[in-house]
C-alpha positions as CSV (number, residue, x, y, z in Angstrom):
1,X,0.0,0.0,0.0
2,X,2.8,2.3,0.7
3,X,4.1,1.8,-2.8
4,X,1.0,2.7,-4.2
5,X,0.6,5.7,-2.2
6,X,4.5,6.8,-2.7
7,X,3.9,6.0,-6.5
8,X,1.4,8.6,-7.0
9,X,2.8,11.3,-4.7
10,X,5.4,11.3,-6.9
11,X,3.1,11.0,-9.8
12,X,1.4,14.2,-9.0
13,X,4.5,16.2,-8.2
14,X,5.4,15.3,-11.5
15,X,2.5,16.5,-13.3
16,X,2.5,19.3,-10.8
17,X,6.0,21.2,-11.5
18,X,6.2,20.1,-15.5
19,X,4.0,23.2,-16.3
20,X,5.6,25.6,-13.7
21,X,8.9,24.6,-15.7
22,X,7.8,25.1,-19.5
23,X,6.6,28.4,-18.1
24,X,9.4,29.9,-16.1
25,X,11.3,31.2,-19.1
26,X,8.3,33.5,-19.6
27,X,8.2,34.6,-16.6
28,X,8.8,38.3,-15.0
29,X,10.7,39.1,-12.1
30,X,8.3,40.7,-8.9
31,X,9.7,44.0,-9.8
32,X,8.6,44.2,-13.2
33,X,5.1,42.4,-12.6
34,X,4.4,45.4,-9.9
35,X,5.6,48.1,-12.4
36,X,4.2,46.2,-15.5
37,X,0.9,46.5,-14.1
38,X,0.9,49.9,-13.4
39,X,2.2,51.1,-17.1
40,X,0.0,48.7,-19.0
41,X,-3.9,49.4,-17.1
42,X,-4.2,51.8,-19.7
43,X,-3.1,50.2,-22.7
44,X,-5.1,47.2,-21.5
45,X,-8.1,49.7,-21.6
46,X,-7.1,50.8,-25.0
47,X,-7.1,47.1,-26.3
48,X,-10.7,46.2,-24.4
49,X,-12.1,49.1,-26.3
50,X,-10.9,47.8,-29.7
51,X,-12.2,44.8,-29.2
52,X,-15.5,46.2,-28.4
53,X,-15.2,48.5,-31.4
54,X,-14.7,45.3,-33.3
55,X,-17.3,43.4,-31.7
56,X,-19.9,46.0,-32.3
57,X,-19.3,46.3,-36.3
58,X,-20.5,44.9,-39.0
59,X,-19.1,41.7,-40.9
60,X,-21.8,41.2,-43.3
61,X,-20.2,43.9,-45.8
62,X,-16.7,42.9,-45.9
63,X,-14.5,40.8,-47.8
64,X,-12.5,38.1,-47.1
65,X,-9.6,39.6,-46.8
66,X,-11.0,42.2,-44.4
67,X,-12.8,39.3,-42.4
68,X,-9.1,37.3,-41.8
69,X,-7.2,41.0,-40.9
70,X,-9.8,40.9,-38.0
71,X,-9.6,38.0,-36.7
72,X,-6.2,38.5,-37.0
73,X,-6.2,41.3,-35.1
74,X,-8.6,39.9,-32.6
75,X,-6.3,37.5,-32.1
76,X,-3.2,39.5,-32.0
77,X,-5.1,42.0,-29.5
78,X,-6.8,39.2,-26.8
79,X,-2.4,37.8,-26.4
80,X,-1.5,41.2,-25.7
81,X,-3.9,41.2,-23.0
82,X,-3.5,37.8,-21.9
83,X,0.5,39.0,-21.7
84,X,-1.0,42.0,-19.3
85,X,-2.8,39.8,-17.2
86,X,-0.7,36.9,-16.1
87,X,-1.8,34.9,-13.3
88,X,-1.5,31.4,-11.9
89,X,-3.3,28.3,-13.5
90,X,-4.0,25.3,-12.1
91,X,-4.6,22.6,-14.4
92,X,-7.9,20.0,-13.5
93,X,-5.3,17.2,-12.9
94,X,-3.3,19.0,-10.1
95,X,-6.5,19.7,-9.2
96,X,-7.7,16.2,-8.6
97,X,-4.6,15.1,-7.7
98,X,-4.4,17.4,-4.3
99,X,-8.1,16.7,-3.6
100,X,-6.5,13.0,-3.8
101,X,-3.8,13.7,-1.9
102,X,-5.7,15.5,1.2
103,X,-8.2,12.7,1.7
104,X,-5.6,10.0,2.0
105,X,-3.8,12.1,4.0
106,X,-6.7,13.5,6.0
């Protein structure tokens, strides 16, 4: 039983820290996520309201080509907020596998 337990504790760590580590050469320092913040609220604000803007016209009219430089822009426009924003995520697994992990050890 022990195996079994010790087998997926280190199962989960594994699953755990493989994401932290793809994503720490993207990371910011705590310096530049405080000042980063502060400099980009209104270019964030800026890009929310384009994407309104875009949200609110009409496709129906355009071509193609004008169609695919929107979405492209869209696109373009909801990274450079996602860049802005950051955060932590948690992926369902991890998720699962601490729920797991407190009851067996609870």
């Amino acid at each position: 039983m022990k195996k079994i337990t010790f087998g997926l504790m280190v199962f989960g760590m594994s699953l755990a820290m493989a994401p932290q580590t793809s994503h720490a050469a993207y990371t910011k320092t705590t310096a530049d996520a405080t000042t980063s913040l502060t400099t980009y609220a209104p270019k964030a604000e800026v890009l929310e309201t384009r994407l309104a803007e875009i949200k609110a016209t009409n496709t129906d009219d355009m071509s193609r080509t004008e169609k695919r430089t929107m979405r492209k822009e869209v696109r373009s426009i909801k990274q450079q907020l996602s860049d802005i924003g950051g955060g932590v995520y948690i992926s369902a697994g991890a998720i699962i596998l601490i729920v797991i992990l407190l009851i067996i050890l609870l």
